[in-house]
C-alpha positions, 0 to 999 in steps of 0.5 A: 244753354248750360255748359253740358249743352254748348260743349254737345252743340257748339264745344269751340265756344266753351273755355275748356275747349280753347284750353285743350286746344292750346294744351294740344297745339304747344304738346305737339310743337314741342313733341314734334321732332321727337314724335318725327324720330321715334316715328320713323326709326319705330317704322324701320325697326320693325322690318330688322328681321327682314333687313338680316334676311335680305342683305346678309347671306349665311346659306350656301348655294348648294350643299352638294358635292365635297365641301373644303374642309382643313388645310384645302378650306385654309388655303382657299380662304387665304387666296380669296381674301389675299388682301386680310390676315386671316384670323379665325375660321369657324366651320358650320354647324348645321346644314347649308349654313357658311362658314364664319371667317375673321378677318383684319386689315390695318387693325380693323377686323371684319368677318365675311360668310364664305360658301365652303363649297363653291369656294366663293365669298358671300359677303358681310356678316354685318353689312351697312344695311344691317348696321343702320337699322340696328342704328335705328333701333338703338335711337328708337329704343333708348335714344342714342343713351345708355340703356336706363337713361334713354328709357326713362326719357322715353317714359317722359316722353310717352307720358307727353304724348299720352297727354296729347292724344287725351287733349286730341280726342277730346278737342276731336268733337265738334258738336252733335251735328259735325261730329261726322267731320271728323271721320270721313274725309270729303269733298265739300268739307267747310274744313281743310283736306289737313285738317279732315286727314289730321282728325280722321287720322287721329280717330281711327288710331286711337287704339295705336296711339295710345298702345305706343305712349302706354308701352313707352312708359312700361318699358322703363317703369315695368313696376307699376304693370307688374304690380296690377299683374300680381294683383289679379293673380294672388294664387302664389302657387300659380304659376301663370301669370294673367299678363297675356293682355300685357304681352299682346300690347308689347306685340302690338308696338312692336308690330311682331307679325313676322312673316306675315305681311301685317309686318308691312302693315305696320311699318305704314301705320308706324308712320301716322305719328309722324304724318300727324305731325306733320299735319298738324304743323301745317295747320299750325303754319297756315293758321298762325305762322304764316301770319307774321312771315 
């Protein structure tokens, strides 16, 4: 039997099977907490609108009747926020918008919507809630660093994890006969229910996975991208650009279906980094840890 055929048949016992496996295991033991945030901050980030539309109300209830305005909207605001020095108020400008008020207390300054009609504050422009998903979105996006740092570590990492999902897919195959294993998860599997749910998984997101590692590396080192673009379109005075395909990937990390409920979707999805994982390092523990605890 040549190699061609043992890797068809029986790939577990070739040398470069073993090898991956390793380059694969110590990928993700050293990825893991990284792979575990941007997991799970990414999830987040797509629902940000959301999180905007459903804890900051900047719409009054009703916009009939006489709204305060000048000196009576002053005093108004004045009374209901009694506890603030009031430093600016700023008048909608569009219909049923609130109005926008600044306010400080002992140095710090805030600001609150308030319903100019019925006289009642609306609450925060910028609640908790609001500040942890943009919390959230700067860890994702440039890892708590400035802009060009935090990307660029991202880049690396993308780079890393592309590597894995490479070594992942290849070491996936497990003969002519098991390939079936690897994508279905059944009941009487000589394997685990981890190690059929951490291969199932791992299949049937490729696509993501590799639109997330690839996206990873653009978002810092645009360059290369927009190189290839230029390359398909030499037509300078042509001024679309043939980068539909690229937008469509930026679309597809970013989960941008909003107002549709794939956005809910792919909070889901934005989680299988993380629950691969976190799979794995079961596998990891039950195979090899667990031994010598």
């Amino acid at each position: 039997m040549n190699r061609w055929q043992r890797w068809v048949k029986a790939p577990h016992t070739t040398l470069l099977h073993r090898a991956l496996f390793q380059v694969h295991l110590w990928l993700g033991i050293g990825l893991g907490l990284y792979i575990l945030v941007i997991s799970v901050s990414g999830s987040a980030v797509v629902l940000r609108p959301q999180f905007v539309r459903w804890f900051v109300v900047s719409e009054v209830a009703s916009d009939e009747g006489e709204a305060l305005a000048g000196a009576a909207l002053e005093n108004k605001v004045a009374e209901t926020y009694r506890e603030f020095s009031v430093i600016n108020i700023v008048p909608p400008t569009r219909p049923r918008r609130a109005s926008y008020v600044a306010l400080e207390k002992d140095g710090v300054e805030t600001s609150r919507y308030f319903d100019h009609f019925a006289g009642v504050d609306l609450g925060n422009t910028y609640p908790w809630q609001v500040r942890t998903v943009e919390w959230l979105t700067r860890l994702h996006d440039d890892l708590l660093l400035d802009r060009v740092t935090g990307r660029k570590i991202n880049a690396f990492g993308g780079v890393l994890f592309l590597l894995m999902v490479i070594t992942g897919i290849i070491i996936w195959w497990q003969g002519r006969r098991r390939w079936l294993d690897g994508l279905v998860i059944k009941r009487n599997s000589s394997h685990s229910f981890m190690w059929q749910l951490h291969s199932f998984l791992g299949f049937w997101s490729l696509l993501l996975l590799f639109v997330w590692g690839i996206t990873a590396v653009y978002f810092a080192f645009p360059q290369p991208f927009d190189f290839i673009i230029d390359a398909l379109d030499k037509d300078l005075e042509d001024f679309e650009r043939p980068d539909k395909w690229l937008l469509f990937v930026i679309d597809l990390h970013f989960g941008r279906f909003r107002g549709s409920w794939l956005a809910y979707v792919w909070v889901v999805l934005g989680l299988l980094p993380a629950i691969m994982f976190i799979s794995g390092f079961i596998l990891w523990y039950r195979k090899t840890l667990k031994k010598y605890l």
